[in-house]
N, CA and C atoms as an extended XYZ file, in Angstrom:
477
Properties=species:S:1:pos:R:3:atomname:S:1:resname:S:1:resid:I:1 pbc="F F F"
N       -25.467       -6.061       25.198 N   UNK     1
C       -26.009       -5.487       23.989 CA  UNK     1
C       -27.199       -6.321       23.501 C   UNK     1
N       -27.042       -7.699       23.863 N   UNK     2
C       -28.439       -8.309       23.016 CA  UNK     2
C       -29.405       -8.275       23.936 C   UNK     2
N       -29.410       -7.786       25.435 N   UNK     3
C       -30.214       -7.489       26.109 CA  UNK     3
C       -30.906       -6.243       25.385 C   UNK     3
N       -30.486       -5.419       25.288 N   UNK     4
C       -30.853       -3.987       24.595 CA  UNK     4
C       -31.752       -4.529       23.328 C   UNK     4
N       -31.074       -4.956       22.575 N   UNK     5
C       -31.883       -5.399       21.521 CA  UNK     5
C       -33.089       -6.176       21.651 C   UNK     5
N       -33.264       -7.040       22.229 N   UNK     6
C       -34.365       -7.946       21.945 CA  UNK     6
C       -35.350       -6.784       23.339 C   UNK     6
N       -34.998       -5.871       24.072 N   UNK     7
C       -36.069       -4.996       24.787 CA  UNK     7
C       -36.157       -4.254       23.775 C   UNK     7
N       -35.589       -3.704       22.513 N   UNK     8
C       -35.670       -2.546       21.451 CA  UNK     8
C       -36.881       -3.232       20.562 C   UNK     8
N       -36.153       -4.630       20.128 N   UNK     9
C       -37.761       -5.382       19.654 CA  UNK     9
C       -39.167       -5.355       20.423 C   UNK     9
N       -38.906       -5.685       21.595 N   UNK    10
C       -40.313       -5.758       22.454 CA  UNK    10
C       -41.178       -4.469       22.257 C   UNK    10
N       -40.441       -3.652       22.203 N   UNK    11
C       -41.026       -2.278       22.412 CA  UNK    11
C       -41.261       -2.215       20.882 C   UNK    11
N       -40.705       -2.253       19.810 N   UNK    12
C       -41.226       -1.783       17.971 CA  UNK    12
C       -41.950       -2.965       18.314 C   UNK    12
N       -42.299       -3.808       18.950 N   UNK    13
C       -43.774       -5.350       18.613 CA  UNK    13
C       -44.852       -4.544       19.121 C   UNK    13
N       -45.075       -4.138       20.094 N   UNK    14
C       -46.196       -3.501       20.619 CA  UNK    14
C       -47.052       -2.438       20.073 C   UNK    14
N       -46.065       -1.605       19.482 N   UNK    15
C       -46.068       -0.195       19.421 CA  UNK    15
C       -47.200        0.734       20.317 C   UNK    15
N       -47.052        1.212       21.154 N   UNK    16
C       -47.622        1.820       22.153 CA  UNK    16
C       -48.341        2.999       22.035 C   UNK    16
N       -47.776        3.992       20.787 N   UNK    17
C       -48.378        4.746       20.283 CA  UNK    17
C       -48.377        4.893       18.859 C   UNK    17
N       -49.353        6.534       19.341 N   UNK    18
C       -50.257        6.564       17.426 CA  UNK    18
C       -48.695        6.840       16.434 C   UNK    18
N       -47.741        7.758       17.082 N   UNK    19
C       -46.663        8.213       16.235 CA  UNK    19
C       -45.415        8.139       17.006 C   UNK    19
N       -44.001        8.167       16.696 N   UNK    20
C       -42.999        7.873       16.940 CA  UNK    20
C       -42.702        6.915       17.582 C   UNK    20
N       -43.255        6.213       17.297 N   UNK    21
C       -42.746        4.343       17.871 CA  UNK    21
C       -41.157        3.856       17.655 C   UNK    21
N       -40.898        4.738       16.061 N   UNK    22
C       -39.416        4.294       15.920 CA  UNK    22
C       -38.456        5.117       16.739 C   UNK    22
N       -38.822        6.413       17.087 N   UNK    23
C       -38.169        7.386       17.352 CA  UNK    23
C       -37.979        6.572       19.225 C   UNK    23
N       -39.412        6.666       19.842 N   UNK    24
C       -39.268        6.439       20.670 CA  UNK    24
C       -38.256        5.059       21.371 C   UNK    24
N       -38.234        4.057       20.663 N   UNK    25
C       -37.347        2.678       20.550 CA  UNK    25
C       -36.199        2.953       20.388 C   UNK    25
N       -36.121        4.075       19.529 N   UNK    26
C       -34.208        4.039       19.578 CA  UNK    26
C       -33.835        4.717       20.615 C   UNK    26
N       -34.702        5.477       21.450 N   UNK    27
C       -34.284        6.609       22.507 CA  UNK    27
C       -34.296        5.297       23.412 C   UNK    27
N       -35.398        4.259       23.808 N   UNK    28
C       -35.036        3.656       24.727 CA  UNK    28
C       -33.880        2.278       24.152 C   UNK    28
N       -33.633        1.871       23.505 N   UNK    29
C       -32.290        1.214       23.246 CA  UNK    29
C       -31.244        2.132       23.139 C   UNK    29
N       -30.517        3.832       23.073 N   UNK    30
C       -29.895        4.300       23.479 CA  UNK    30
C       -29.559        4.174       24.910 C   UNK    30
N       -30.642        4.848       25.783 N   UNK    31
C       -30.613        4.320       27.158 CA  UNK    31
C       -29.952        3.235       27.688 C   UNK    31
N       -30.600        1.995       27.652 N   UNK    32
C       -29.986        0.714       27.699 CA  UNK    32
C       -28.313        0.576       27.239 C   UNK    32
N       -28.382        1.290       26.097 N   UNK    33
C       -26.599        0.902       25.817 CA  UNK    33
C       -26.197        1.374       26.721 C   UNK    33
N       -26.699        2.551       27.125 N   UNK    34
C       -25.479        3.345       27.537 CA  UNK    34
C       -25.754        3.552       28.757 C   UNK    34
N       -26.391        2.649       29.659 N   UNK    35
C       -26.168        2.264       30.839 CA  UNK    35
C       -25.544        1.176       31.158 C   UNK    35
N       -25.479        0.228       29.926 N   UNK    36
C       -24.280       -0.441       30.009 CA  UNK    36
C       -22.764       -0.106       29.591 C   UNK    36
N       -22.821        1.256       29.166 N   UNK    37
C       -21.546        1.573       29.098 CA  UNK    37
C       -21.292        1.435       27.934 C   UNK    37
N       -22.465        1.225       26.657 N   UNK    38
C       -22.134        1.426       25.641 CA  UNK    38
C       -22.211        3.157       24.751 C   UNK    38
N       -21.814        3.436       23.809 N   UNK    39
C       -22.093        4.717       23.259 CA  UNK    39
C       -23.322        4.505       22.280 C   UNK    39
N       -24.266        5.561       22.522 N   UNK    40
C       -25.477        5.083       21.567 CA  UNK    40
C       -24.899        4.434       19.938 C   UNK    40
N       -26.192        3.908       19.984 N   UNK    41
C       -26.564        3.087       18.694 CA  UNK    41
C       -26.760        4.592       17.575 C   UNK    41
N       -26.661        4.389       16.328 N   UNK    42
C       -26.777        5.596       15.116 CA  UNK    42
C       -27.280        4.849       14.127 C   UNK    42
N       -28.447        4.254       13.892 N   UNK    43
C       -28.966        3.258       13.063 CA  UNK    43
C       -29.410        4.143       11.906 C   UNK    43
N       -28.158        4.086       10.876 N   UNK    44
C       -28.474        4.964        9.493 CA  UNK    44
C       -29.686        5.044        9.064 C   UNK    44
N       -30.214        5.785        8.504 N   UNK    45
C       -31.023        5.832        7.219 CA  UNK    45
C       -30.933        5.010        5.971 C   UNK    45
N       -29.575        4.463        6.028 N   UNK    46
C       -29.422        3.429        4.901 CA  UNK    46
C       -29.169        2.042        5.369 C   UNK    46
N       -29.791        1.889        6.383 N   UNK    47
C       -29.461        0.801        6.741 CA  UNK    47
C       -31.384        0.184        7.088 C   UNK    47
N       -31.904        0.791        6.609 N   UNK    48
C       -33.699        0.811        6.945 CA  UNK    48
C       -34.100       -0.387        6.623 C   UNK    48
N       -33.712       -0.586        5.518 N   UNK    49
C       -34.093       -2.725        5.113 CA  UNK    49
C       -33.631       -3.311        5.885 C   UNK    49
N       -32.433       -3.158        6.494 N   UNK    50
C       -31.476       -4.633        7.040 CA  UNK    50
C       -32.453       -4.537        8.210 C   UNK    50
N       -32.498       -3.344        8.730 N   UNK    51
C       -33.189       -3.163        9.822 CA  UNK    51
C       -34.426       -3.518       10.408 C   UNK    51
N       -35.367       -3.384        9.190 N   UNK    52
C       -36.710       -3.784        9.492 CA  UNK    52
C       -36.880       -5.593        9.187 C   UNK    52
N       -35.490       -5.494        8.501 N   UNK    53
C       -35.707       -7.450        8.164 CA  UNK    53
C       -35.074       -7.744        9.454 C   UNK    53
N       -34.328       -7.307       10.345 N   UNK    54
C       -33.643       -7.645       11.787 CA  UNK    54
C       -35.049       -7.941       13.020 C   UNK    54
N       -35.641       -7.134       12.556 N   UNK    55
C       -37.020       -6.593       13.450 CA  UNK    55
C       -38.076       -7.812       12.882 C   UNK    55
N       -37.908       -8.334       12.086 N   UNK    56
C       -38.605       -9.127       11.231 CA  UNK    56
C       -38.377      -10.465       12.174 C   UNK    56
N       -36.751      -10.692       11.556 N   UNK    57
C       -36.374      -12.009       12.239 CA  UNK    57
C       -36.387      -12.277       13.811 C   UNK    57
N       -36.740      -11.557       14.594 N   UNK    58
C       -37.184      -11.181       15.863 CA  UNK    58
C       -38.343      -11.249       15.714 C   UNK    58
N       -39.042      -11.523       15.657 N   UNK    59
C       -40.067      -12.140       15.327 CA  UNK    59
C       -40.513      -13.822       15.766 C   UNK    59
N       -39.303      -14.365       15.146 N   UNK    60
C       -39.557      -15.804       15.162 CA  UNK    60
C       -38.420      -16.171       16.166 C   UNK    60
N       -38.475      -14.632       17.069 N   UNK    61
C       -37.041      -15.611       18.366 CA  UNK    61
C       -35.601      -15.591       17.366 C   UNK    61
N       -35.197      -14.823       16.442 N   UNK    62
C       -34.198      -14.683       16.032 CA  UNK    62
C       -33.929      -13.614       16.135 C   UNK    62
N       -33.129      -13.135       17.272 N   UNK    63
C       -32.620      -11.940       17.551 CA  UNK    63
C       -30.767      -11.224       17.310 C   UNK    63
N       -29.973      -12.628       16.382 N   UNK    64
C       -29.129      -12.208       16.115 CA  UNK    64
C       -28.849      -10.902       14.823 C   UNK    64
N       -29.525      -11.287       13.671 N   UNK    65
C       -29.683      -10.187       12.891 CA  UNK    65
C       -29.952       -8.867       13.568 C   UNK    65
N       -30.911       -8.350       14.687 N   UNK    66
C       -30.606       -7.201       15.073 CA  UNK    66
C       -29.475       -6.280       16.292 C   UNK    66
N       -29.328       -7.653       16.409 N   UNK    67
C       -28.001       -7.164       17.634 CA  UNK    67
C       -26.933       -7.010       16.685 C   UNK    67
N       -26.726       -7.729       15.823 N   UNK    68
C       -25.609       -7.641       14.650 CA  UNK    68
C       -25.656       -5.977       14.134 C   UNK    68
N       -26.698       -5.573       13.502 N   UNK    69
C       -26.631       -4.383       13.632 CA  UNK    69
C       -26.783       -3.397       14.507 C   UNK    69
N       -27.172       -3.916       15.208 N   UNK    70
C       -26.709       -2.905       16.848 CA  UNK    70
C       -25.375       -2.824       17.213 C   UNK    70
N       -24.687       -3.616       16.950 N   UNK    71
C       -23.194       -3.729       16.983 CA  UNK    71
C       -22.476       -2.804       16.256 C   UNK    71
N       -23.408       -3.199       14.967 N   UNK    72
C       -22.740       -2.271       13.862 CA  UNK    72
C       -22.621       -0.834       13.798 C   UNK    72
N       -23.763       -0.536       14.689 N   UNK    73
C       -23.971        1.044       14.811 CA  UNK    73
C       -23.755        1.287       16.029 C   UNK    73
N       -23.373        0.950       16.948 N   UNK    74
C       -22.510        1.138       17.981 CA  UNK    74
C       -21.230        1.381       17.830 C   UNK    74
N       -20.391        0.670       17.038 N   UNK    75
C       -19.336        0.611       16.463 CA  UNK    75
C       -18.780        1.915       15.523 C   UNK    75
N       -19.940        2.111       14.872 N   UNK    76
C       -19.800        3.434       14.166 CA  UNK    76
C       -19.844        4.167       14.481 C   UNK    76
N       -20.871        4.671       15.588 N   UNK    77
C       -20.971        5.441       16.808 CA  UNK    77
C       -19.344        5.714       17.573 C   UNK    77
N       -18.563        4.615       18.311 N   UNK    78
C       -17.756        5.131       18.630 CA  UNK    78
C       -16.634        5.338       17.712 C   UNK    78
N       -16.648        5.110       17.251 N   UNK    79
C       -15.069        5.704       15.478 CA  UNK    79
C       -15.410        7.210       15.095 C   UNK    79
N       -17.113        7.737       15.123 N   UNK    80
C       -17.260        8.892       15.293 CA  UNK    80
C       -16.877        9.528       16.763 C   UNK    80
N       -16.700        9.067       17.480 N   UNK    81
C       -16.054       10.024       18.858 CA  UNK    81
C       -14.508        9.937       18.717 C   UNK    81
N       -13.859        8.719       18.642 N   UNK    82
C       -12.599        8.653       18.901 CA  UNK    82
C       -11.543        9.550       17.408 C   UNK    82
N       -12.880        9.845       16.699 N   UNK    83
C       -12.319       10.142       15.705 CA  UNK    83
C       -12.100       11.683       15.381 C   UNK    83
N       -13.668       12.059       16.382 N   UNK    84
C       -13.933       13.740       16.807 CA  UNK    84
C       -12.842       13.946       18.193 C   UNK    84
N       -12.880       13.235       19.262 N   UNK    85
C       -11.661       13.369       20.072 CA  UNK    85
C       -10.247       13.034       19.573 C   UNK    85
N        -9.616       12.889       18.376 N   UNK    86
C        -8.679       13.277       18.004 CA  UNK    86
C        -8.557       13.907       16.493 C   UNK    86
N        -9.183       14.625       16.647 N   UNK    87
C        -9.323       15.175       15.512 CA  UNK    87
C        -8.287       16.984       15.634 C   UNK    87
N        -7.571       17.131       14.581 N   UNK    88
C        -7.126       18.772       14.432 CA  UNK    88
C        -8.090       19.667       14.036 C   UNK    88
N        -7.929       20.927       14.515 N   UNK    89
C        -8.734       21.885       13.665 CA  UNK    89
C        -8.893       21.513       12.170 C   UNK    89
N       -10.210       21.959       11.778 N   UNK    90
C       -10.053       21.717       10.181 CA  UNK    90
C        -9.272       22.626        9.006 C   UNK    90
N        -8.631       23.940        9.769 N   UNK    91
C        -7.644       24.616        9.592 CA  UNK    91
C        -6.281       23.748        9.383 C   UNK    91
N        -5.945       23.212        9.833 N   UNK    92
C        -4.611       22.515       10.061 CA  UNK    92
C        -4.595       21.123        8.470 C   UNK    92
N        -5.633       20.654        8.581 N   UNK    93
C        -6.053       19.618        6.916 CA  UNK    93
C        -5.684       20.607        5.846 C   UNK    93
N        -4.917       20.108        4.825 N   UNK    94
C        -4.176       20.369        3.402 CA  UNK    94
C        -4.309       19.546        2.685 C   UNK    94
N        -4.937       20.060        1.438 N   UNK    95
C        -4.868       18.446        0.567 CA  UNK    95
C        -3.332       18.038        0.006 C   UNK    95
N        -3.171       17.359       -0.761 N   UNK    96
C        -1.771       16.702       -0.570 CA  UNK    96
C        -0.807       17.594       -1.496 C   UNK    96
N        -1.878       18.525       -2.450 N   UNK    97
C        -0.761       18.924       -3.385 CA  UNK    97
C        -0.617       20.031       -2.791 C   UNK    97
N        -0.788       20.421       -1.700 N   UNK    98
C        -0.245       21.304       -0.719 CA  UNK    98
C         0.886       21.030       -0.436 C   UNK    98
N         0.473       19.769        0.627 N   UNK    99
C         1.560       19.493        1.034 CA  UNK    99
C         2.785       18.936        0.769 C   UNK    99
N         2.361       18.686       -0.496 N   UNK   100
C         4.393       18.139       -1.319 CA  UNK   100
C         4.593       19.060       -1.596 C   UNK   100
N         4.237       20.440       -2.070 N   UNK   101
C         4.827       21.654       -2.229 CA  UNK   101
C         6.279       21.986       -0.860 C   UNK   101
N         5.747       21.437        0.266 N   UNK   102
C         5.783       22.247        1.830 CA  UNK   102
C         7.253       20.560        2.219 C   UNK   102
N         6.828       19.680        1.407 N   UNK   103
C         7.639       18.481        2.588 CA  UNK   103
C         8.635       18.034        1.383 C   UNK   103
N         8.671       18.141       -0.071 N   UNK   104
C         9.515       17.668       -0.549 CA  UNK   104
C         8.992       16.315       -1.297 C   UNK   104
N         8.049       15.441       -0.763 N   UNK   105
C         7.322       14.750       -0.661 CA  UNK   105
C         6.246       14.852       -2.434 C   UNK   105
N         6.111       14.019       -3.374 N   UNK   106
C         5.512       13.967       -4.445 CA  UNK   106
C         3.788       13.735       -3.708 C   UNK   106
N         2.711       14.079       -4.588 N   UNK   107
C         1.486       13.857       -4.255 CA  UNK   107
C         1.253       11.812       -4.185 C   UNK   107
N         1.651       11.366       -5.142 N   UNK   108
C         1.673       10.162       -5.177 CA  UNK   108
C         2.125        9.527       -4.511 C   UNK   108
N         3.589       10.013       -3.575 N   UNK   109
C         4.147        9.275       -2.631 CA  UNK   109
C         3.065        9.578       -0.965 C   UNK   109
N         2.558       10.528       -1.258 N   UNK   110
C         1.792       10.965       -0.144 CA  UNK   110
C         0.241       10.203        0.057 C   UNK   110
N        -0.169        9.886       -1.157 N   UNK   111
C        -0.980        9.262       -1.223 CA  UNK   111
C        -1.070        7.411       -1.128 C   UNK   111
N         0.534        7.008       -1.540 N   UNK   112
C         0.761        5.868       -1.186 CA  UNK   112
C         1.167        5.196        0.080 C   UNK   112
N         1.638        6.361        0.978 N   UNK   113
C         1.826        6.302        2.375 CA  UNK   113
C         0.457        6.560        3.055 C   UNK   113
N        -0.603        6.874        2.496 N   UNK   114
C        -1.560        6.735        2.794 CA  UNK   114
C        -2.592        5.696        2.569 C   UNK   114
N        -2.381        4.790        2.067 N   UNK   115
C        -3.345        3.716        1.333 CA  UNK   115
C        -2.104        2.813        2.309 C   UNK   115
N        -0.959        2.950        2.704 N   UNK   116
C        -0.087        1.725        3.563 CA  UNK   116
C        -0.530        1.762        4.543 C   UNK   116
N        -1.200        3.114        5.211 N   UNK   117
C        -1.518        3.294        6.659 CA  UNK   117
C        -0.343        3.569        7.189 C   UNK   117
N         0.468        4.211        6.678 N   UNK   118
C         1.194        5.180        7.454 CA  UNK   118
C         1.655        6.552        7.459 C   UNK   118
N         0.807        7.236        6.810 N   UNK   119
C        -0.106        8.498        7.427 CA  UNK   119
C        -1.392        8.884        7.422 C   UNK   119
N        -1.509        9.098        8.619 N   UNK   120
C        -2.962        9.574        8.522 CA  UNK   120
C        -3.794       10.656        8.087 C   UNK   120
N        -4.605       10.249        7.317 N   UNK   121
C        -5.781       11.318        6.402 CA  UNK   121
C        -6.641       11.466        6.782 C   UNK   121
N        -7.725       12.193        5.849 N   UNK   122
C        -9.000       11.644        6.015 CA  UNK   122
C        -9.628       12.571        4.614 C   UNK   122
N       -10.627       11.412        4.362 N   UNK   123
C       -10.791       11.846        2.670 CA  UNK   123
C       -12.366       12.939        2.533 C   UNK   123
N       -11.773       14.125        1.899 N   UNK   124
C       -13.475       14.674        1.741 CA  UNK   124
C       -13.607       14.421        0.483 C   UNK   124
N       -14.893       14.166        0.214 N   UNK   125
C       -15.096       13.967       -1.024 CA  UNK   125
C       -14.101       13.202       -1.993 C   UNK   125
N       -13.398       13.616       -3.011 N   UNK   126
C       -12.504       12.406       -3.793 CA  UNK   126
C       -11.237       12.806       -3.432 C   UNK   126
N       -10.815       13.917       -2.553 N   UNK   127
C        -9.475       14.284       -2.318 CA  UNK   127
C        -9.144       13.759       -0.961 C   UNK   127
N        -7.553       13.277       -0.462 N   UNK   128
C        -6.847       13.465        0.745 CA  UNK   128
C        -6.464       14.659        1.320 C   UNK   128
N        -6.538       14.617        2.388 N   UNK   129
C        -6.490       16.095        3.008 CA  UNK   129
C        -5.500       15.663        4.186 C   UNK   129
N        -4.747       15.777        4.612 N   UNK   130
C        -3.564       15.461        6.011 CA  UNK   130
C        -2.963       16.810        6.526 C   UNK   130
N        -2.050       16.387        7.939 N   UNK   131
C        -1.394       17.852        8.209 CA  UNK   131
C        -0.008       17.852        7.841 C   UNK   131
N         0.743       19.288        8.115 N   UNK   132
C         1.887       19.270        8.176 CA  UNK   132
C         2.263       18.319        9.552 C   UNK   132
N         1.687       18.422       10.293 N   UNK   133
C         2.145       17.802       11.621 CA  UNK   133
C         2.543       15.998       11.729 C   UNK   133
N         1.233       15.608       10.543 N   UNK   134
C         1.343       14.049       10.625 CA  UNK   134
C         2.644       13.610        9.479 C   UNK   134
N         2.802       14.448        8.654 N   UNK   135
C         3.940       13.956        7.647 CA  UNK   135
C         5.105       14.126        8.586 C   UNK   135
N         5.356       15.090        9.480 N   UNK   136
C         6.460       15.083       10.537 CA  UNK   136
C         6.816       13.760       11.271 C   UNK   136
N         5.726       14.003       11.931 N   UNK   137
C         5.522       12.275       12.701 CA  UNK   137
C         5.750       11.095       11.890 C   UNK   137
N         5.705       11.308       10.451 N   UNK   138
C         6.036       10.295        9.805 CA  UNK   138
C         7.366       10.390        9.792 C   UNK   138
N         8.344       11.562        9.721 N   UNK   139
C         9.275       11.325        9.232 CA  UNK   139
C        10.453       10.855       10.211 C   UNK   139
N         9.376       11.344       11.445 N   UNK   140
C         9.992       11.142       12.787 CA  UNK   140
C        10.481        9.122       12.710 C   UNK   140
N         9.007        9.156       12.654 N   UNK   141
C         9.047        7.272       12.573 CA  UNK   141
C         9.947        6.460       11.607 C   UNK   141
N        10.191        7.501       10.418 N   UNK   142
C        10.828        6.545        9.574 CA  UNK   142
C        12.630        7.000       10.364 C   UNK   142
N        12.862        7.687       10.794 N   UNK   143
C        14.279        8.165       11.533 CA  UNK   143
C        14.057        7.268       12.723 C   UNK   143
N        13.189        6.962       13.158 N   UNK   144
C        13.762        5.914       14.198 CA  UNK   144
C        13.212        4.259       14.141 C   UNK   144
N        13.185        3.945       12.323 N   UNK   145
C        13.006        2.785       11.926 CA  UNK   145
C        11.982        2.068       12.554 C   UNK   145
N        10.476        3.041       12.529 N   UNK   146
C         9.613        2.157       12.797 CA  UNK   146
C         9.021        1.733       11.177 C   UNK   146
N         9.547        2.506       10.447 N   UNK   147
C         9.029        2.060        8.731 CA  UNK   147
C        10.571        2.378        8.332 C   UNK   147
N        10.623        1.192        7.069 N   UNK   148
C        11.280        1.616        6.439 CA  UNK   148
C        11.244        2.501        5.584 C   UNK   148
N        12.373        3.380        4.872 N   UNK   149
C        12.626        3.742        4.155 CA  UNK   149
C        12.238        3.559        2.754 C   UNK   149
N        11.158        3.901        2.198 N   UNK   150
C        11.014        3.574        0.832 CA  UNK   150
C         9.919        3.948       -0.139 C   UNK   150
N         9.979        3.850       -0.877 N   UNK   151
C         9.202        4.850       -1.809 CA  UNK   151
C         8.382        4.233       -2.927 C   UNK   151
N         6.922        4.564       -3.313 N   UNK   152
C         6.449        4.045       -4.315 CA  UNK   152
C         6.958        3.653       -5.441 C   UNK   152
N         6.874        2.961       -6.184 N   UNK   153
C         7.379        3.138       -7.867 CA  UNK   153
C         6.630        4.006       -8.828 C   UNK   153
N         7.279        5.058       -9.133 N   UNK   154
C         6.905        6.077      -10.199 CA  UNK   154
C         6.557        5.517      -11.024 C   UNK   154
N         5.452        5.913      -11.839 N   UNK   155
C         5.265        5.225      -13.686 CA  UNK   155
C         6.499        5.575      -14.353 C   UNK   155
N         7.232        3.971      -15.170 N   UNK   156
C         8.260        4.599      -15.771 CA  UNK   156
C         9.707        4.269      -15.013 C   UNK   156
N         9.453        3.983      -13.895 N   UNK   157
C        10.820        3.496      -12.997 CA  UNK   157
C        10.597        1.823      -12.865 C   UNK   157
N        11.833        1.362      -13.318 N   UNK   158
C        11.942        0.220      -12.875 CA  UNK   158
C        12.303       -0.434      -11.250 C   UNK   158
N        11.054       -2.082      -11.267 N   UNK   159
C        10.904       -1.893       -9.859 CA  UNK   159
C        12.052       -2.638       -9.587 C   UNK   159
């Protein structure tokens, strides 16, 4: 990867042409990753300062700041695949006060088994959204004591 990078610098030092110099640099540091077997780089739009100060410090032979974020967006890059390769239809996502209607299950307890990491969500906007399928699997897990048994504290219940 810091091979990639410090050739991604060489190429934004030169700039070779009148227009897409940036465009063209990330196409060839894509390349490079991912002939090493990495998944392209996705270098946000909000990440444009860190970036051009990375490109900066490369400059003076300091090429860790931009591999750091090459990392970073590599990284993000693959959590978006592994995340699209297991992903359910978006049919199958319920937000939660669905689903305590359906499992017995309070919204709060659903949401606190979610902030433990032991069920899996995924948040649009300010709501949780999960399936019927993953609260199963939960309940599966807690029946064969990979979690215990146990439940948030309600406002109002002593702990």
């Amino acid at each position: 990867m810091l091979r990639a990078a410090i050739a991604h610098h060489g190429f934004e030092a030169v700039h070779p042409f009148a227009d897409g110099n940036g465009r063209t640099g990330r196409l060839l540091l894509n390349l490079l990753l991912m002939r090493d077997g990495y998944p392209p780089a996705l270098l946000l739009r909000d990440w444009r300062v860190r970036y051009l100060h990375a490109l900066d410090a490369g400059n003076t032979g300091n090429y860790r700041p931009l591999a750091n974020l090459i990392g970073q967006a590599v990284e993000a890059c693959l959590d978006l695949y592994l995340e699209a390769s297991a992903a359910q239809p978006d049919d199958d996502y319920q937000p939660l006060a669905a689903l305590a209607a359906s499992t017995g299950l309070s919204v709060n307890h659903l949401g606190w088994l979610i902030r433990q990491g032991r069920l899996a969500a995924m948040k649009r906007g300010r709501y949780w959204y999960t399936t019927l399928a993953r609260v199963h699997h939960y309940h599966r897990e807690v029946a064969d004591d990979v979690y215990p048994v146990d439940r948030p504290t309600e406002p109002g219940q002593a702990d």
